[in-house]
N, C-alpha and C positions, 0 to 999 in steps of 0.2 A: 074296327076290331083289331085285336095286339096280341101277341102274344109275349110273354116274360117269361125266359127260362134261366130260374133261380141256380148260380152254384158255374154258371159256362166258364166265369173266370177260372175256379176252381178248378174245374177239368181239362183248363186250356195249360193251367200251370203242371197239375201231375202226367199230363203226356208229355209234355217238355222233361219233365224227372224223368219218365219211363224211357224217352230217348236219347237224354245224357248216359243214362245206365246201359242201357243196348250198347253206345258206342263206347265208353269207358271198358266193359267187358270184351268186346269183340277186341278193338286195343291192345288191351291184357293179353288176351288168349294170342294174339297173334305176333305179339313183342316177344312170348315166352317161348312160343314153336321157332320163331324164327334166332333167337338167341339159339337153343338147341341145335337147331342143325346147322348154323356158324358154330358152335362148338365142338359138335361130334362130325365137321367136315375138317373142322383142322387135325383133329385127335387123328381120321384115320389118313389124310393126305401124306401121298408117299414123302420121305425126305431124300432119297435118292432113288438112282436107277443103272439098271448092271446093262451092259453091252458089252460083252465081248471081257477083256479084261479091264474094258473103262469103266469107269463111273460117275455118272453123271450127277450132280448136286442138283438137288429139287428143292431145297429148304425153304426156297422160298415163295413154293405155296403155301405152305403152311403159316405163312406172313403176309400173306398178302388176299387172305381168307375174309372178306368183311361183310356186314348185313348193313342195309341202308333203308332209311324210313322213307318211304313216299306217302300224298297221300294223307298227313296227318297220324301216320299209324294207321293208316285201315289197309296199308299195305306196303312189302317187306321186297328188297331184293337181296341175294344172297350169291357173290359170287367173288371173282377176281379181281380185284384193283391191281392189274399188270400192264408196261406197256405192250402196243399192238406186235411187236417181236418174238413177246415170249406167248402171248399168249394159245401160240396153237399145243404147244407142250403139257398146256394144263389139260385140254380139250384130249389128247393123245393119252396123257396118263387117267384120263375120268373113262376115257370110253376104248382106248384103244386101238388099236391100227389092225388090217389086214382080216383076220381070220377071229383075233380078238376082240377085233369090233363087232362083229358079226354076232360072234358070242354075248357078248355083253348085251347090245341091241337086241338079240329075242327075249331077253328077257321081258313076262309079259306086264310089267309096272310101266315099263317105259311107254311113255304115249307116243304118237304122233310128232307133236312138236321136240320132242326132247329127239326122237330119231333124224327131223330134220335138221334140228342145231348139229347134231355132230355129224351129220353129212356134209356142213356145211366145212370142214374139216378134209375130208374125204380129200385124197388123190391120186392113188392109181389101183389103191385095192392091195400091195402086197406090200403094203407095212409087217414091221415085225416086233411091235412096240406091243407087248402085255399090258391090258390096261388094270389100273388097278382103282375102281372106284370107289369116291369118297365123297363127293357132294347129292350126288342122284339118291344112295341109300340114308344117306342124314337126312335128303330132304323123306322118302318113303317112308321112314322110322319114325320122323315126329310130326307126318301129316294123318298119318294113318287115322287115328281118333278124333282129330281137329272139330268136326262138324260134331261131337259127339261133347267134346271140351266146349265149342262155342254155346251150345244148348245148355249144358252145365251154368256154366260160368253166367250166362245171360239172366238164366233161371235166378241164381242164387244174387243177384246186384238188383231185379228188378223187386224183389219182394220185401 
């Protein structure tokens, strides 16, 4: 006894379609969030900073702001391309020193991991550096809808 099931090729090839389209979409959706908040992290990164009567030149975070594809596109990193020198400055002006950081930190967006990255910053507690952020809220601003876009966009590629 046999069985013949008419058409398998047929539905071997349109899941292969329905799984190019998943990931061609998810892609999209996640190439567009992440340009966005490499965008509106440079827009709002500070270009300088006041102490005292100094002022400190920042400009070049906003330079050195970039998104990177890993992953094939199925996933983005968004951050600093600085050497190890400067980089606790950027860390200091995203979250803050001292009593600012503390502030910045309760904010209740901020997870777990993002509180330990800038702990990892941390040194005595009474910094006096305001922070002013700019990559944490890019990224909150264009994740927010994300799972809402990826349903979207999935929906609209596989039909």
């Amino acid at each position: 006894m046999s069985v013949q099931v008419n058409g398998l090729n047929q539905l071997k090839t349109e899941f292969k379609r329905i799984e190019n389209s998943i990931l061609d979409a998810t892609k999209e959706v996640l190439s567009d969030s992440a340009t966005n908040i490499e965008r509106d992290a440079i827009s709002a990164a500070p270009s300088s900073y006041q102490i005292g009567d100094a002022t400190i030149n920042l400009s070049f975070i906003k330079q050195k702001i970039k998104k990177s594809q890993l992953n094939k596109g199925l996933r983005f990193k968004i951050g600093l391309s600085v050497p190890a020198n400067k980089e606790q400055w950027e860390a200091w002006m995203e979250f803050g020193t001292g009593l600012s950081a503390r502030q910045i930190l309760s904010n209740p967006n901020y997870t777990e991991e993002v509180r330990s990255l800038a702990k990892t910053y941390y040194r005595n507690g009474k910094g006096r550096i305001i922070g002013q952020p700019y990559l944490m809220p890019a990224f909150f601003r264009n994740t927010a809808n994300l799972v809402q876009d990826l349903v979207t966009e999935i929906t609209n590629k596989v039909k």
